[in-house]
C-alpha positions in Angstrom: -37.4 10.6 26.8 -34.7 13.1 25.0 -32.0 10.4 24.4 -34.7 8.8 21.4 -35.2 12.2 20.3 -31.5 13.0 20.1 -31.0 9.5 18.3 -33.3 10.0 15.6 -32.2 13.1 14.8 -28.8 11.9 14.8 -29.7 9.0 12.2 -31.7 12.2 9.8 -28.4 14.3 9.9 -26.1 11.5 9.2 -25.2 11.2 5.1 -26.5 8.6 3.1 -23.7 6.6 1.5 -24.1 4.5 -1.4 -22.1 1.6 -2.2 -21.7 0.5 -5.9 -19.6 0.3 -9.2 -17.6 3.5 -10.0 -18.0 4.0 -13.8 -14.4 4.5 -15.9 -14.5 6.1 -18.8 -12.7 4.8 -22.3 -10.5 7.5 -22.4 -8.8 7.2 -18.6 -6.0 5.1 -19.9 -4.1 5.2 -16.5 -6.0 4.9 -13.1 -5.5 5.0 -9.7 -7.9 4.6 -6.5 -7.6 4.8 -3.1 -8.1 0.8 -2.0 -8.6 0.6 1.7 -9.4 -2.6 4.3 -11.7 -1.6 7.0 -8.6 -4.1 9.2 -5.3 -5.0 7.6 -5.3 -8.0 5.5 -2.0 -9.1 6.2 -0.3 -9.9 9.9 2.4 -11.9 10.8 0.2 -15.4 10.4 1.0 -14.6 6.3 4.6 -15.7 5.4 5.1 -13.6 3.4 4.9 -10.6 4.8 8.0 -8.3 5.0 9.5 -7.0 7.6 9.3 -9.8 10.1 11.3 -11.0 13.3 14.1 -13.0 12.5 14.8 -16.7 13.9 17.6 -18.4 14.8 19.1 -20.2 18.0 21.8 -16.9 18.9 19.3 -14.2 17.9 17.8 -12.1 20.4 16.2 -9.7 18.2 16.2 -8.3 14.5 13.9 -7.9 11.5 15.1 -8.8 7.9 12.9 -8.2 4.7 12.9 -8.9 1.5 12.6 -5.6 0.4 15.5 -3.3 0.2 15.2 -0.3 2.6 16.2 3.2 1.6 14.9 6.0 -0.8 12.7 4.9 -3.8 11.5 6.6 -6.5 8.3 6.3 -8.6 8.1 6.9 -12.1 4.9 7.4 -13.8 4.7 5.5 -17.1 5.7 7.5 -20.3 2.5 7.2 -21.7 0.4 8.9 -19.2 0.1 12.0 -20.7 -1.5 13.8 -17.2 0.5 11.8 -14.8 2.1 14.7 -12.2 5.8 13.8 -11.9 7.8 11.3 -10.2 7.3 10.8 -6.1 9.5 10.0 -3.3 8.8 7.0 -1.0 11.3 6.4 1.6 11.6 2.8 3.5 13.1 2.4 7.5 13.3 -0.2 10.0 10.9 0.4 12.7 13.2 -1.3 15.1 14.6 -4.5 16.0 11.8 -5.7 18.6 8.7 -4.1 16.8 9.0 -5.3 13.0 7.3 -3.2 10.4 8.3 -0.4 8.0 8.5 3.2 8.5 7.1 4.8 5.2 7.3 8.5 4.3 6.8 9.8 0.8 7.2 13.0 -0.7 7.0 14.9 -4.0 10.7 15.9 -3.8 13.5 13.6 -1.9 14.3 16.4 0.3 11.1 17.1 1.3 11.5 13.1 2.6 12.3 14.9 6.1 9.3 16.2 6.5 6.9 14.1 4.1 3.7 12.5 4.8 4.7 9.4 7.5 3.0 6.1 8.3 3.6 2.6 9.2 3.2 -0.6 7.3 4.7 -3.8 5.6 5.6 -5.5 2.3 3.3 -8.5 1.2 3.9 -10.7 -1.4 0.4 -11.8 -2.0 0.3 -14.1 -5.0 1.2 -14.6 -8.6 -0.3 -13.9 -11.9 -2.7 -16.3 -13.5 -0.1 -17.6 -15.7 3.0 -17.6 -13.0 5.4 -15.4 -14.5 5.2 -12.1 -11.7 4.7 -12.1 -8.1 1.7 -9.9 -7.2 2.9 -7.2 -4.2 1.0 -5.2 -1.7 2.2 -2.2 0.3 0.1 -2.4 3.3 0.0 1.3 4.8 -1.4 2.3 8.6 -3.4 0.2 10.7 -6.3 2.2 12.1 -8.7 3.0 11.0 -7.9 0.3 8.5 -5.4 0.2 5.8 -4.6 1.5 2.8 -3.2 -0.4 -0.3 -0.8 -0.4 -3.3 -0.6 -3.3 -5.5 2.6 -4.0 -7.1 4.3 -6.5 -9.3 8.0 -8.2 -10.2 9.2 -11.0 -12.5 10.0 -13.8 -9.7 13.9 -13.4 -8.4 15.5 -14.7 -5.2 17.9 -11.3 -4.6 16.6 -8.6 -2.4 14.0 -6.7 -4.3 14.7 -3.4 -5.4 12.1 -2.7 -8.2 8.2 -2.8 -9.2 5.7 -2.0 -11.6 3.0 -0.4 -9.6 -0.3 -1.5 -10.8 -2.7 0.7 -11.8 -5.9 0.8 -9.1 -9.3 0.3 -10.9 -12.3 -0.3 -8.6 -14.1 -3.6 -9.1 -17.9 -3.3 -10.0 -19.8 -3.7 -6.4 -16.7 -2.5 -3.9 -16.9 1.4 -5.0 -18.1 3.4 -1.5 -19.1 7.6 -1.8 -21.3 9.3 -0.3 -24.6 9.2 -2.3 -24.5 13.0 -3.4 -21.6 13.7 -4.7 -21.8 17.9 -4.2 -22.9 17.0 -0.6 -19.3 18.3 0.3 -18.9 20.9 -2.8 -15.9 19.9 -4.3 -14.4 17.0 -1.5 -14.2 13.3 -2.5 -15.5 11.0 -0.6 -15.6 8.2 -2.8 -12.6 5.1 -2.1 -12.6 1.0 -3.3 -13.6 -0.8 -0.8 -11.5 -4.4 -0.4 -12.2 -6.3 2.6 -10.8 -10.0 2.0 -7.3 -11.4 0.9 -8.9 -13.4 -2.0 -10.5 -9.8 -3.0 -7.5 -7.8 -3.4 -5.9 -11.0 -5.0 -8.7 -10.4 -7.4 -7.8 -7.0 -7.9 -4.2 -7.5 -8.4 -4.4 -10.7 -11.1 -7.2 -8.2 -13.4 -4.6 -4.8 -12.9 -1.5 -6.6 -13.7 -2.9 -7.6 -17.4 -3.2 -3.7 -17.4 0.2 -0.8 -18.2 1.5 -0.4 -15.2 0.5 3.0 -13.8 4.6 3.2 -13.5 7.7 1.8 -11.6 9.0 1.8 -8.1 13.1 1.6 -7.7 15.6 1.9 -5.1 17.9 4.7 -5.4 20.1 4.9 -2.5 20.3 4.6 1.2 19.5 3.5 4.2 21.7 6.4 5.7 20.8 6.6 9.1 22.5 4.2 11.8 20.1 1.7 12.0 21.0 -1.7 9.4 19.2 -2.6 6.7 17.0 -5.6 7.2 17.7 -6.7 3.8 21.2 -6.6 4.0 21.4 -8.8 7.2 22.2 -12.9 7.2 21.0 -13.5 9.9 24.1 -12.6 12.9 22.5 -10.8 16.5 20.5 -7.7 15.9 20.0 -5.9 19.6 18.6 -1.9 20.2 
């Protein structure tokens, strides 16, 4: 008869968690969230989502995206007076059987070595309401989940190599946090919650009539061995 016991009193130590609308207030002119998907969004079944595995009758194996690989740098927009300073976001191939993109970021592009590392892909996940930018999501990790950052370009058939990154407002209704918010002194707990495609669709379409919380460019490289994806036409690609 313990294992009941033991299962209430799991259930009475667990925190509560609330889910609800996070409040903004008028003077937070620039915002960003952490916007996490309980499971990715985007796999390979979207056609849009960079990098992929090449086709082509004398291929045996590649990846090409439409995103330039290499070191990027984000710049926070002018007028955010208590943004921290531009950050460091470097791009790889995974590898020529496995398809995705190696992503490290850093405050300082030589601290890209040993920066914070994870795995994920390009999306290009819609347009604006009235058509005139693509709507972009940087899909990061897998489990538990992913983690998202919405981005935007005026549409152009080159290899892309710049975006405005969108500022990251939680919709009323997807805000999760634990329901007392000292319950871990000074900890957040608190992230937006977007579980659907047509949700963080949503999301991007209302944040892209927003400033942009700054810009994302390419700076230089790859400079390892390994080709760029973007660069490729389409010739055999083997490890």
């Amino acid at each position: 008869m313990r294992a009941p016991a033991l299962f209430l009193s799991l259930l009475i130590a667990t925190p509560a968690w609330a889910q609800g609308t996070r409040e903004y207030e008028a003077d937070e002119e620039f915002v960003t969230e952490r916007v996490h998907a309980d499971l990715p969004l985007y796999t390979f079944d979207w056609e849009q989502l960079w990098p992929r595995g090449m086709t082509g009758e004398n291929i045996i194996a590649g990846c090409e995206s439409r995103v330039r690989f290499g070191d990027w740098i984000m710049q926070p927009n002018p007028a955010d007076e208590h943004a921290d300073g531009p950050e460091w976001y470097r791009f790889t191939n995974y590898g020529a059987f496995h398809c995705s993109a190696g992503i490290v970021f850093a405050d300082e592009r030589e601290e890209l070595e040993k920066g914070n590392a994870s795995t994920g892909f390009f999306a290009l996940i819609g347009m604006t309401a009235d058509g005139s930018r693509e709507l972009w999501a940087l899909q990061r990790g897998f489990i538990p989940g992913s983690d998202y950052l919405l981005l935007a370009r005026k549409p152009d058939a080159d290899i892309v190599t710049r975006f405005d990154v969108l500022q990251l407002r939680c919709p009323p209704g997807h805000w999760r946090a634990l329901a007392d918010p000292d319950a871990l002194d000074i900890m957040r707990t608190g992230y937006c919650a977007i579980n659907s495609q047509d949700d963080l669709l949503a999301l991007a379409r209302a944040m892209a009539a927003l400033p942009p919380l700054g810009t994302l460019e390419w700076h230089a490289g790859p400079e390892d061995s390994s080709p760029d994806p973007a660069e490729m036409s389409g010739d055999v690609m083997s490890d």
